[in-house]
C-alpha positions, 0 to 999 in steps of 0.5 A, spaced: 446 548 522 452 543 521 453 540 528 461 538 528 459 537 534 456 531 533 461 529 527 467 529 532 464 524 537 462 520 532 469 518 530 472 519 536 467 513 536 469 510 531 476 511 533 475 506 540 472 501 535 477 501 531 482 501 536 478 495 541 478 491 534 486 491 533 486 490 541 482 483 540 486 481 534 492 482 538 490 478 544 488 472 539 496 472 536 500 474 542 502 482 540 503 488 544 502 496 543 504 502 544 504 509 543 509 512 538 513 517 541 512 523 536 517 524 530 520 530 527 516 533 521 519 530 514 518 531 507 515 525 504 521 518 502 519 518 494 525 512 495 525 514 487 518 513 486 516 519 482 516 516 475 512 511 478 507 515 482 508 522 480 501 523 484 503 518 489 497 514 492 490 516 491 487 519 497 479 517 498 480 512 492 482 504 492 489 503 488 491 495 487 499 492 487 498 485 485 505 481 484 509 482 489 510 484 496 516 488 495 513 493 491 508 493 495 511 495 501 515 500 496 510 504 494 506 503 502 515 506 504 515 512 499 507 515 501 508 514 509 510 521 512 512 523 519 504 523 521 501 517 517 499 510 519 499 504 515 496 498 516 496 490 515 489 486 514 489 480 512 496 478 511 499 472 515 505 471 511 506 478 511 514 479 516 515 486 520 522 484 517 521 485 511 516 491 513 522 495 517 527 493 511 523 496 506 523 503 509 516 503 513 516 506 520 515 500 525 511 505 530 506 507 525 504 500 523 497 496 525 497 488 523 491 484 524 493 478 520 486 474 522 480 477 522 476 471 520 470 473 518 469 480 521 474 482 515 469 488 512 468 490 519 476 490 521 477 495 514 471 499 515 473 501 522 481 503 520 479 507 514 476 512 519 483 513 523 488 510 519 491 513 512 493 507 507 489 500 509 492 495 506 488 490 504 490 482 504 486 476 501 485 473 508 480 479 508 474 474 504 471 481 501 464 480 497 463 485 491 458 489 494 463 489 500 468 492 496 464 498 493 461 498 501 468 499 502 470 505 496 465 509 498 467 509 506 474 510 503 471 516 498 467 519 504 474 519 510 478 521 505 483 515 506 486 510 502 485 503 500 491 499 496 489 492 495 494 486 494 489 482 489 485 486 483 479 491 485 474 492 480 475 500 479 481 502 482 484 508 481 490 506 480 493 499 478 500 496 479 500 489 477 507 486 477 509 481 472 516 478 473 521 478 478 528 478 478 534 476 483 541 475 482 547 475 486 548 470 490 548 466 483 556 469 482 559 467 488 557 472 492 552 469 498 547 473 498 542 477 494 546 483 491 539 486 486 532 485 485 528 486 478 521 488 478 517 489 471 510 493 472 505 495 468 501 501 471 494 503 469 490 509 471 486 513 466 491 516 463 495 510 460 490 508 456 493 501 456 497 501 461 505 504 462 510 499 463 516 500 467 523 497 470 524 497 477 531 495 481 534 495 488 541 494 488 544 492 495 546 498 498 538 500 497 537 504 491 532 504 487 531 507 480 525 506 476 525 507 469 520 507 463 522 504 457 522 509 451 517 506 446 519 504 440 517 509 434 513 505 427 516 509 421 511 508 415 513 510 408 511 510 401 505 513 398 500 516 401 
C-alpha cells in the first residue's frame, strides 16, 4: 500500500532544506524574510500574453528567456497568481525594482543572488515548494546537472525557466532586439520598449516570431506579424 504518509514527511523535509538554504543566503547578503500575508484569490495577470503563451508556462518542464531581462520578468509577471512563488538564483544583477515594476508580487518572491558552488543543490531544494525557479547564470549548472534538474522539475510538477539556452526545453524565447525610445524627443524619460521574440516549441517548427511593446502607462500588446504568402505562376 501507498504510505503518503511517508511522501508528506518527506517534503516537509525538504521544505525546511530549502528554507534554511534561502536562510543561510540571506544572512551572507544582509536580507530579511517574512510571512506573506494571505492575498484575495485572482485569476491569473495575462499582461497581453495570451498570443504569446496561449498555454502560459509549461508545468514539470524547462522553459528558457534568453535576451532580455524585461521579457523575462514578463512572462514570470503574467504566469504568477495569488498562490504562486517565484524565485531567483543565481542572478546578482537582478534589482527588486525592476521585479516590483514588472508586476510580480514582491511577497512572493525568494532571491538567492550567490549560491557559489551549491547552485544545483540551491534549484533542486526550491523545485520542491516553489512553482517557477528562475535559473541564472551564476548557478554554474553542468549537463548532467541540468537533466538532474528537468526531471526533479517533471517529478514535482514545477517550472523551471532558464535565463541562458537549455538543451530540451519545452519552450524557448529568445529575444533578438531591443528598443527604446522616448527620451530621444525631448521627453526625459522612456516613454516605449520594443522587443523582437522568436518562440520555439514543438509546434513552431522553426520558430514563430512576434513584436512586443510597452508603452509608458504599462500596456503591453503583443502582436505576431502575418506571413508573407509565395504566389507562384505559370505552368505546372
Amino acid at each position: 500500500m501507498f504510505d503518503t504518509g511517508s511522501v508528506t514527511a518527506d517534503r516537509a523535509a525538504t521544505l525546511a532544506a530549502a528554507r534554511a538554504l534561502l536562510r543561510q543566503a540571506e544572512q551572507r547578503v544582509g536580507v530579511t524574510s517574512h510571512e506573506p500575508e494571505p492575498l484575495p484569490d485572482a485569476a491569473p495577470q495575462t499582461g497581453g500574453l495570451d498570443l504569446l503563451l496561449p498555454a502560459g508556462l509549461p508545468s514539470g518542464a524547462v522553459c528558457s528567456v534568453v535576451g532580455s531581462t524585461s521579457v523575462l520578468l514578463t512572462v514570470l509577471a503574467a504566469a504568477q497568481t495569488s498562490e504562486r512563488w517565484v524565485a531567483f538564483v543565481g542572478m546578482p544583477a537582478l534589482g527588486m525594482l525592476a521585479v516590483d515594476e514588472a508586476g510580480i508580487d514582491l511577497r512572493r518572491v525568494a532571491i538567492v543572488p550567490d549560491v557559489g558552488a551549491r547552485g544545483t543543490e540551491v534549484v533542486a531544494a526550491l523545485l520542491d515548494g516553489v512553482d517557477h525557479v528562475v535559473v541564472g547564470p551564476g548557478c554554474g549548472l553542468t549537463a548532467a546537472d541540468r537533466r538532474r534538474l528537468l526531471a526533479r522539475a517533471r517529478e514535482r510538477g514545477t517550472t523551471l525557466v532558464a535565463t541562458t539556452p537549455w538543451e530540451g526545453a519545452a519552450l524557448s524565447l529568445e529575444v533578438h532586439g531591443t528598443r527604446w525610445s522616448g527620451a530621444e524627443g525631448g521627453h526625459y524619460w522612456l516613454r516605449e520598449a520594443r522587443w523582437n521574440v522568436m518562440r520555439h516549441t514543438k509546434a513552431d517548427g522553426a520558430g514563430a516570431r512576434f513584436s512586443l511593446t510597452r508603452d509608458g502607462e504599462g500596456g503591453l500588446i503583443v502582436q505576431a506579424p502575418a506571413r508573407r504568402l509565395h504566389v507562384v505562376t505559370g505552368a505546372a
